[in-house]
C-alpha positions in Angstrom: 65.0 -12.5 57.1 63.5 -12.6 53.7 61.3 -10.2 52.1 58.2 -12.2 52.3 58.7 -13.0 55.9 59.4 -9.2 56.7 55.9 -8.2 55.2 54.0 -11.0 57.3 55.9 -9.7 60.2 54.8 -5.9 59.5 51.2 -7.2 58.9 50.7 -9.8 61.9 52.0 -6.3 64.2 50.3 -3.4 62.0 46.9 -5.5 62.8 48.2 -6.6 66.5 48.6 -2.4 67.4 45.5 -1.4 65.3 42.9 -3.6 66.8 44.8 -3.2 70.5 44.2 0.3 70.3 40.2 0.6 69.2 39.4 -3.2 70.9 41.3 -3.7 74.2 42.6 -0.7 75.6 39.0 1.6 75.8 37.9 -1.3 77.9 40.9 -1.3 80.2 41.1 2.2 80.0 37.7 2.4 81.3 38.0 -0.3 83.8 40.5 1.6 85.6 38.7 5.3 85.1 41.8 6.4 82.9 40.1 9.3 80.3 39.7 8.1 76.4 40.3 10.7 73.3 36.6 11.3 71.5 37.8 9.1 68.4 38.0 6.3 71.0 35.2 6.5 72.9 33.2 6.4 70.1 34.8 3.0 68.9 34.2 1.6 72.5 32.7 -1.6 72.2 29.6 -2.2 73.1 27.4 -3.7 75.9 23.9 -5.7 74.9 20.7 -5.0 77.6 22.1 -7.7 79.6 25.3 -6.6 80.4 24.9 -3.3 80.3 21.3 -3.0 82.2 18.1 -1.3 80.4 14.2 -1.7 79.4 13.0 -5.2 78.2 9.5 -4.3 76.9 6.8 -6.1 74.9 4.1 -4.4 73.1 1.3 -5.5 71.5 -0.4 -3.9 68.5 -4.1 -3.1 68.9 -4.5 -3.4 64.7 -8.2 -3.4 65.6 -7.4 0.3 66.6 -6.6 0.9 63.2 -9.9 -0.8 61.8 -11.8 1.6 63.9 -10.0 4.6 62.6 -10.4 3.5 58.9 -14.4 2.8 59.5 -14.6 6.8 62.0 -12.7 8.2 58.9 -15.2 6.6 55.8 -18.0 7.4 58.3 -16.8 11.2 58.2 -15.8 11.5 53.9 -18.9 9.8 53.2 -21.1 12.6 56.2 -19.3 15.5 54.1 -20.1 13.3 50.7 -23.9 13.0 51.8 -24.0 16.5 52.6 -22.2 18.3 49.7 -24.5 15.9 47.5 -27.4 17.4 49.2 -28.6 14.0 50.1 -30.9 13.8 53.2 -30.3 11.1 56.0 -30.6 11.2 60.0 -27.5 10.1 60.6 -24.0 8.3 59.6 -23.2 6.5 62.7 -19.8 3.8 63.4 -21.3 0.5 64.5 -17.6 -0.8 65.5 -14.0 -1.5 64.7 -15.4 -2.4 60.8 -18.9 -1.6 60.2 -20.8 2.1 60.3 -24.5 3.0 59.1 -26.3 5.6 57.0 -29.8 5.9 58.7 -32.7 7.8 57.6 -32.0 7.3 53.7 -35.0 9.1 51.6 -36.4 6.7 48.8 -36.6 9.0 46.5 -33.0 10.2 46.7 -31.8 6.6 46.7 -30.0 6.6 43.7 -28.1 10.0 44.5 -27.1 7.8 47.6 -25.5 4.7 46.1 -23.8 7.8 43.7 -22.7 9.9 46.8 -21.3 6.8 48.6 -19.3 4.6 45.6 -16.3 5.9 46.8 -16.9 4.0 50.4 -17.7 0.6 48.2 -14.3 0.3 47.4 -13.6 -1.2 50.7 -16.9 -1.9 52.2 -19.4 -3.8 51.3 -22.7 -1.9 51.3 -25.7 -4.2 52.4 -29.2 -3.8 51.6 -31.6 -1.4 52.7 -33.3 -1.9 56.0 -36.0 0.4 57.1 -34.2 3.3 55.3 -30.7 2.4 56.5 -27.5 1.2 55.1 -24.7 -0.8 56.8 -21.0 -0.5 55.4 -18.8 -3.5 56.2 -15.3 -3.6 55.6 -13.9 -6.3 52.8 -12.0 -9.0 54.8 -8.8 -8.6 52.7 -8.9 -4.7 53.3 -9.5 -6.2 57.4 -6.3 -8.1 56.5 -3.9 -5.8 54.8 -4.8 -2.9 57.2 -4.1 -4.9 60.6 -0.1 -6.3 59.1 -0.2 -2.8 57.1 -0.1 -1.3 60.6 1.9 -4.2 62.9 4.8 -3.1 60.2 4.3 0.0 60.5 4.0 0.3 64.1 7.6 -1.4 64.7 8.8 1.0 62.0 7.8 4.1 64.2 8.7 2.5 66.9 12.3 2.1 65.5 12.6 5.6 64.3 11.5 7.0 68.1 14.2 5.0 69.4 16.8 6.1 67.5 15.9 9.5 67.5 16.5 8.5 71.7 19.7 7.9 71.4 19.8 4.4 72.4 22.8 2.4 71.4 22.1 -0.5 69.6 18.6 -1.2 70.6 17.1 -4.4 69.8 13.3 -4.3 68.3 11.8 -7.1 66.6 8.1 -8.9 65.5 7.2 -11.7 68.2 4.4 -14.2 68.6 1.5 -13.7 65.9 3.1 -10.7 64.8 1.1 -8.2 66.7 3.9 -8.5 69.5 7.0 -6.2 68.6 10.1 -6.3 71.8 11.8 -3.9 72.5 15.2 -3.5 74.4 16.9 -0.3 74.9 20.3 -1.1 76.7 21.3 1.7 79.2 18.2 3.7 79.2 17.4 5.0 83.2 14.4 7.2 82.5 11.8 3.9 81.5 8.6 6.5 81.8 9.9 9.0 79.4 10.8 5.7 76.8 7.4 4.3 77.6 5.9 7.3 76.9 7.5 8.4 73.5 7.1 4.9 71.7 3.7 4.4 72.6 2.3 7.7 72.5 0.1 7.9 69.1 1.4 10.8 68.2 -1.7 11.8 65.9 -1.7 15.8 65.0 -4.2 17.8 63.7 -5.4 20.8 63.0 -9.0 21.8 63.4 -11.8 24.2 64.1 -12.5 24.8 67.7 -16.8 25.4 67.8 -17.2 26.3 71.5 -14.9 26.3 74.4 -13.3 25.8 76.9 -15.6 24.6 79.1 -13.9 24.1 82.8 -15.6 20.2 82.9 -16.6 18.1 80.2 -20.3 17.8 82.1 -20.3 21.3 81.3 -19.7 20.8 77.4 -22.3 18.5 77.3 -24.6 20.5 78.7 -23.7 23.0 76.0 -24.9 20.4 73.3 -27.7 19.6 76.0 -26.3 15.8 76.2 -26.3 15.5 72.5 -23.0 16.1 71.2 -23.9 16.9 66.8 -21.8 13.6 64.8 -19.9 16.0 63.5 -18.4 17.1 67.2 -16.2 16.2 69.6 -15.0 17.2 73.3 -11.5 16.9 73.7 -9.1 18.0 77.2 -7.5 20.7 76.7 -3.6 21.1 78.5 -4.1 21.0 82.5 -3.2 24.8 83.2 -1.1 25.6 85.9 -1.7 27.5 89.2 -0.7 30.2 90.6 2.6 29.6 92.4 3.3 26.9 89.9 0.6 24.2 91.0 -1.5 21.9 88.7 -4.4 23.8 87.7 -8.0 22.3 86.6 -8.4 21.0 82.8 -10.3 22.6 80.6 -12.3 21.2 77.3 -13.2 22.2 74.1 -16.0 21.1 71.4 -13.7 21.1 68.1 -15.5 20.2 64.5 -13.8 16.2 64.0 -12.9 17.0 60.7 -9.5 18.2 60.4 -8.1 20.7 58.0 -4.5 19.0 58.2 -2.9 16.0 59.8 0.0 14.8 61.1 0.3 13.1 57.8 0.9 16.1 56.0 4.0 17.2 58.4 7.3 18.0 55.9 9.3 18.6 59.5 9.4 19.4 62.8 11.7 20.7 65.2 12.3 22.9 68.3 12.1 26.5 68.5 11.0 29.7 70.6 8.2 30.9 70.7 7.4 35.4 70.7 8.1 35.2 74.5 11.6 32.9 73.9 9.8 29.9 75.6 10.2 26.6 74.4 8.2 25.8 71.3 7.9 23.1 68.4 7.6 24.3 64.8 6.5 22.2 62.1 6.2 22.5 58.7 3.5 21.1 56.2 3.5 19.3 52.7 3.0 21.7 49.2 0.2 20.1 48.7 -1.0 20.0 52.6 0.2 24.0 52.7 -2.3 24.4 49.7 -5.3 23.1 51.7 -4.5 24.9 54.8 -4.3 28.2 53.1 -7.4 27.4 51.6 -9.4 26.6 55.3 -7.6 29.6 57.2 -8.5 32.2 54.4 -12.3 30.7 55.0 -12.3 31.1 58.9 -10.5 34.4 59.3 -11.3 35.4 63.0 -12.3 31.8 64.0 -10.4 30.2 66.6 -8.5 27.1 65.7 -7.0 24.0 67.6 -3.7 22.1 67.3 -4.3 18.2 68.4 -2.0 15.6 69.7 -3.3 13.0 70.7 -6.7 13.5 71.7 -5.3 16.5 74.1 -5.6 20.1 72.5 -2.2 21.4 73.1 -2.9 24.9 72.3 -5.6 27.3 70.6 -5.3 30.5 68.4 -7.4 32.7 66.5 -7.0 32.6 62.6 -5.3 36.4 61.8 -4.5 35.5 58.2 -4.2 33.1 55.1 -1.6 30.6 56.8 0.1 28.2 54.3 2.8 25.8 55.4 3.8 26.4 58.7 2.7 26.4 62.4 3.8 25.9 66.0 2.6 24.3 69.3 3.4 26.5 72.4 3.0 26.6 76.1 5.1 23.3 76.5 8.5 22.8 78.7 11.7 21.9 77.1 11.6 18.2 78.2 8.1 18.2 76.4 9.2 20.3 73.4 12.3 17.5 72.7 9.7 14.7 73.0 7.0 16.0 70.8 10.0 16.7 67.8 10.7 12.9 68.2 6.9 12.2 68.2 6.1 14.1 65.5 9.2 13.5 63.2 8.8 10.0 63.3 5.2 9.5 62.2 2.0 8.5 63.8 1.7 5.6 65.2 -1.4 2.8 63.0 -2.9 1.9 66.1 -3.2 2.1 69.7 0.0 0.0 71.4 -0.6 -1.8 74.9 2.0 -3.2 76.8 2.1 -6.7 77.9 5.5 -6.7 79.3 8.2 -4.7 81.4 11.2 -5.7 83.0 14.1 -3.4 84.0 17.4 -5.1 83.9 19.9 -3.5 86.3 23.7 -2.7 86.1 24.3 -4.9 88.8 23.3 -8.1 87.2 25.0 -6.6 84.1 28.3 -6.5 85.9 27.7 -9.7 88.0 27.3 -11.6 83.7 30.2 -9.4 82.9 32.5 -11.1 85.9 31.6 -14.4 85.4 31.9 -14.1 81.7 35.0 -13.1 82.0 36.4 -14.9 84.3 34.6 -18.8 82.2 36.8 -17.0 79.4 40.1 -17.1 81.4 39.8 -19.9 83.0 38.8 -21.7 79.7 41.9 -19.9 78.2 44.4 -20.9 81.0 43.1 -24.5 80.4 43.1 -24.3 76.4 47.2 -22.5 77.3 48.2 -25.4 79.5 46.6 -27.9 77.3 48.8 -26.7 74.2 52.2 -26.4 76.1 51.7 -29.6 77.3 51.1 -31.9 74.6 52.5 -29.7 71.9 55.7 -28.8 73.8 57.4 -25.5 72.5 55.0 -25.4 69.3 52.7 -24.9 72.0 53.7 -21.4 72.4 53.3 -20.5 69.1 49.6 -21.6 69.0 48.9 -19.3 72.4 50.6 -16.4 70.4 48.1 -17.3 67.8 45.1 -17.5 70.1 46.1 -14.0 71.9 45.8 -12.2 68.7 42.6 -13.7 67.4 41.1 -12.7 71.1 42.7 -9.0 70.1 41.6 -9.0 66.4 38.2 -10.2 67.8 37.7 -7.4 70.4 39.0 -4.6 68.0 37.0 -5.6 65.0 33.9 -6.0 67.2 34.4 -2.0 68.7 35.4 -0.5 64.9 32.0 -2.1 63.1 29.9 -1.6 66.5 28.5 -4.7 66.9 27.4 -5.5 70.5 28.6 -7.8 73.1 25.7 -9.8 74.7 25.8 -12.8 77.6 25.5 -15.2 74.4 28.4 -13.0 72.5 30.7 -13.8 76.0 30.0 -17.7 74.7 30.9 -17.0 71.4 33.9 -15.4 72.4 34.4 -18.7 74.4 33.7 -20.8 71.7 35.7 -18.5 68.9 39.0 -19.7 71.4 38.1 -23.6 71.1 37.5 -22.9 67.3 41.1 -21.0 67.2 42.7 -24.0 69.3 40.7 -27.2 67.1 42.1 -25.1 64.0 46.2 -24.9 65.0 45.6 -28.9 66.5 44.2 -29.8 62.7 47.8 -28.1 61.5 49.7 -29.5 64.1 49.0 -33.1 63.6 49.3 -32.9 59.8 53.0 -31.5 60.6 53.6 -34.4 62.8 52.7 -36.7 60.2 55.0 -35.5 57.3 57.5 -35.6 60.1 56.9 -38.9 61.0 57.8 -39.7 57.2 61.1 -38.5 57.7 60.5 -35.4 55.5 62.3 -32.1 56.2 61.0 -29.5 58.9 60.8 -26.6 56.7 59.0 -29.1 54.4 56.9 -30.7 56.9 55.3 -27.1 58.2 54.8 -25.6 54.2 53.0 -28.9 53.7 51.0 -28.9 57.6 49.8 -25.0 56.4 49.5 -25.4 52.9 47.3 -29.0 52.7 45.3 -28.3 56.1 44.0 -24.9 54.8 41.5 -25.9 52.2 39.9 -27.8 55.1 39.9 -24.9 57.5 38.4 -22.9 55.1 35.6 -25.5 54.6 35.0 -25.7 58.0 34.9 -21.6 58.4 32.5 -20.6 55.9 30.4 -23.8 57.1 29.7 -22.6 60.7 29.4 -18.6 58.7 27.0 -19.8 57.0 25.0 -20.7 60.0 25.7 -18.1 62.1 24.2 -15.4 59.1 21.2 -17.8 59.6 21.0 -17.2 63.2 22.1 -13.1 62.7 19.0 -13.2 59.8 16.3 -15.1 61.8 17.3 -14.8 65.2 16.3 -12.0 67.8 18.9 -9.6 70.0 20.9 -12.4 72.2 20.8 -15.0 69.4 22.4 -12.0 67.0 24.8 -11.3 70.0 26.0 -14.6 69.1 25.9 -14.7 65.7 27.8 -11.7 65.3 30.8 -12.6 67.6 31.2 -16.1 66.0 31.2 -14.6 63.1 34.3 -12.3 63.2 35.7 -14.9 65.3 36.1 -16.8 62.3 37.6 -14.6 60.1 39.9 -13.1 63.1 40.9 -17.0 63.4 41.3 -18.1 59.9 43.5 -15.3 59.7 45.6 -15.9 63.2 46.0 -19.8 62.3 47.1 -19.5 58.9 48.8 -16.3 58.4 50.0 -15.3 61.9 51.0 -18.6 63.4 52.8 -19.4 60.2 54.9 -16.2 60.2 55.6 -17.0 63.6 57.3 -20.3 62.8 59.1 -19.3 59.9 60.2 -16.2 62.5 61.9 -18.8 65.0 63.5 -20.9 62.4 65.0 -17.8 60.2 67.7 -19.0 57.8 69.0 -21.6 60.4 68.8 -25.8 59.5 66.9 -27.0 61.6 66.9 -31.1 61.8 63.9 -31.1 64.6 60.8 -29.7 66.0 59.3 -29.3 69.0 55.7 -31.0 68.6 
């Protein structure tokens, strides 16, 4: 055997064992319920939502959410702008989703008006005066930039939330006009808890509580008698629970709407315990956030104070002390304190989400794909076998040889990067054994033909390899190119796809070249041979 042969041989098995070991055996190990090392189960290939069984969800982005929050928040700077510039109106009041009003404007304090409120004209249009009032509308191209500024956003949070889930390969994507974003979680059981953490807001702040609680909102209003002041707001509080460990009644609290910090200001957040060793969430704000804060608790010593999420006060506390950059939320259970870390470490959501479409897909019709996949792929590969021994006689064999190590290199390489195998990746893996056969046929029949002009065997398969390679490698980065189009553009099954017919071809080009080449210069080893069996 010659030295170059010996290294082919210690290659073709070195990557025969390797990918054997992280591709194929995991899966028959598990088949069988035999137990896998760490190392390996973590290189266990993976299933896509419709093998394995998950959430298929579609959401759609209510961007004019977000208009409605930019207008409630001008509304509010420009309030606290009027007041601190002593101006006198009747009200600042949001007339929808991009539009609010200053009524009651005195004449003579016009001008400190238009000065009080420039910084609201530099994304709304300020119309003229009508019977003392002014109506702010929003520019169309901040309309614009604010509703795709928070679609992308949204499926940005979204994608943090579900990682911080756990979720293996998870699938999330734009759809539609762009306001839909899917979302498929493979292997996730508990859909409520899912469906809760992606679309929950997740909006934090901290703010003054003015009176409360109040054991029904009826009764709040009746403190305001009916009239809530703009600068008010009742919120729930938590629903208490009863003695014995019942559901207790909800109580609600009139809290000022301007907050002293936001969830926007969050450095971190992450479980802890509270003074009783219960389970809490501590968070921790920016410098510049912790600057503000200490400013606003040193101001309300003795005051109580609120912490938000969501529109739900999760807990209240009096102010002791100057408090700077951190706080907690308390009075939550575990399950609760893991969901609000998520929540809160991955940002608040732009705008209100509403979904449009659920549909749980179930193990069972994973396994049933998984079956019938793999039994189209060995029936395809006992008909691609007897095909090849057939009409290429003994050559034949070398060609299956080929074809089993591409479907090993295949499996392997697919487990070690972690790509996932979908109902569309079981056709690529279908299609990846045509491409492996059409590749050793092209070789084949350019061997037969320098036999056929009475040249040499040795010289006839150097010529079949050598001259039929340029053409394979044509071929190869042809169809890669348009499977990186389909992996760029397309969405989770097409990708499945993609992916598998990708490595495919570089597991084949390597098998039909390299592999079955050593594998004929193997059989032939330093004897004369005068024929060839093809």
């Amino acid at each position: 055997m010659n030295k170059n042969l010996h290294w082919k041989i210690i290659i073709s098995v070195a990557v025969l064992v390797i990918f054997a070991t992280t591709g194929v055996y995991p899966m028959v190990a598990t088949y069988f319920g035999l137990g896998l090392p760490d190392w390996l189960q973590e290189k266990q290939l993976k299933l896509g939502l419709d093998l394995k069984g998950g959430v298929h969800l579609v959401l759609r982005v209510q961007s004019e959410t977000a208009l409605q929050s930019e207008t409630d928040t001008q509304a509010e700077r420009t309030r606290e702008a009027l007041r601190t510039a002593n101006v006198n109106t009747t009200g600042v009041m949001a007339l929808g989703p991009t539009q609010f009003r200053v009524d009651g404007v005195p004449s003579e304090q016009d001008a400190a008006f238009r000065q009080a409120t420039a910084d609201a004209e530099a994304n709304f249009d300020r119309g003229s005066r009508t019977n003392g009032a002014y109506t702010f509308t929003m520019k169309p191209n901040v309309q614009k930039a604010i509703q795709n500024e928070s679609i992308v956003q949204a499926r940005q949070t979204i994608e943090r939330r579900v990682n911080d889930l756990g979720v293996a390969e998870p699938s999330i994507a734009q759809q539609g006009n762009g306001e839909q974003i899917l979302v498929q979680l493979p292997g996730v059981t508990d859909v409520d808890r899912a469906k809760g953490i992606i679309s929950s807001t997740g909006l934090l702040k901290l703010t003054l509580v003015e009176q409360g609680p109040f054991p029904t909102r009826e009764a709040a209003l009746q403190a305001f008698n009916n009239a809530v002041p703009p600068d008010l707001e009742i919120l729930p509080g938590r629903t208490d629970t009863g003695a014995g460990g019942g559901v207790g009644s909800t109580v609600f609290y009139a809290l000022k709407r301007a907050a002293a910090v936001s969830g926007r200001d969050l450095r971190g957040a992450q479980g802890s315990l509270d003074q009783f060793n219960r389970p809490a969430v501590s968070f921790t704000l920016r410098q510049d956030a912790a600057v503000r804060f200490g400013t606003f608790t040193q101001a309300n010593i003795g005051k109580p104070m609120a912490i938000v999420l969501d529109d739900r006060v999760m807990s209240v506390a009096t102010i002791q002390g100057r408090i700077t950059d951190n706080g907690q939320i308390t009075g939550i259970s575990r399950e609760e304190m893991a969901d609000t870390v998520i929540t809160l470490k991955s940002g608040a959501l732009p705008a209100k989400m509403e979904y449009i479409q659920e549909q749980t897909i179930g193990p069972t019709l994973g396994a049933d794909a998984i079956r019938a996949g793999v039994m189209a792929s060995l029936v395809g590969l006992l008909l691609v076998v007897g095909f090849m021994l057939f009409y290429y006689k003994l050559s034949g064999v070398n060609a299956v040889v080929a074809l089993v190590f591409n479907l090993v290199i295949l499996l392997g390489l697919m487990a070690y990067i972690g790509a996932v195998m979908t109902l569309p990746g079981i056709a690529g893996f279908v299609l990846t054994m045509g491409i492996g056969v059409d590749s050793n046929v092209l070789i084949f029949e350019r061997i037969k033909e320098e036999l056929e002009h009475g040249r040499p065997v040795r010289t006839s398969l150097t010529a079949g390899f050598s001259r039929v390679f340029l053409t394979l490698l044509d071929t190869h980065i042809s169809a890669a190119i348009a499977a990186l189009f389909l992996m760029q553009f397309g969405t989770g099954p097409i990708r499945g796809f993609a992916y598998t017919l990708i490595i495919g071809l570089g597991s084949n080009l390597f098998t039909s070249t390299f592999v079955s080449r050593a594998l004929f210069e193997l059989v032939l080893g330093q004897r004369q041979v005068k024929t060839l069996s093809i």
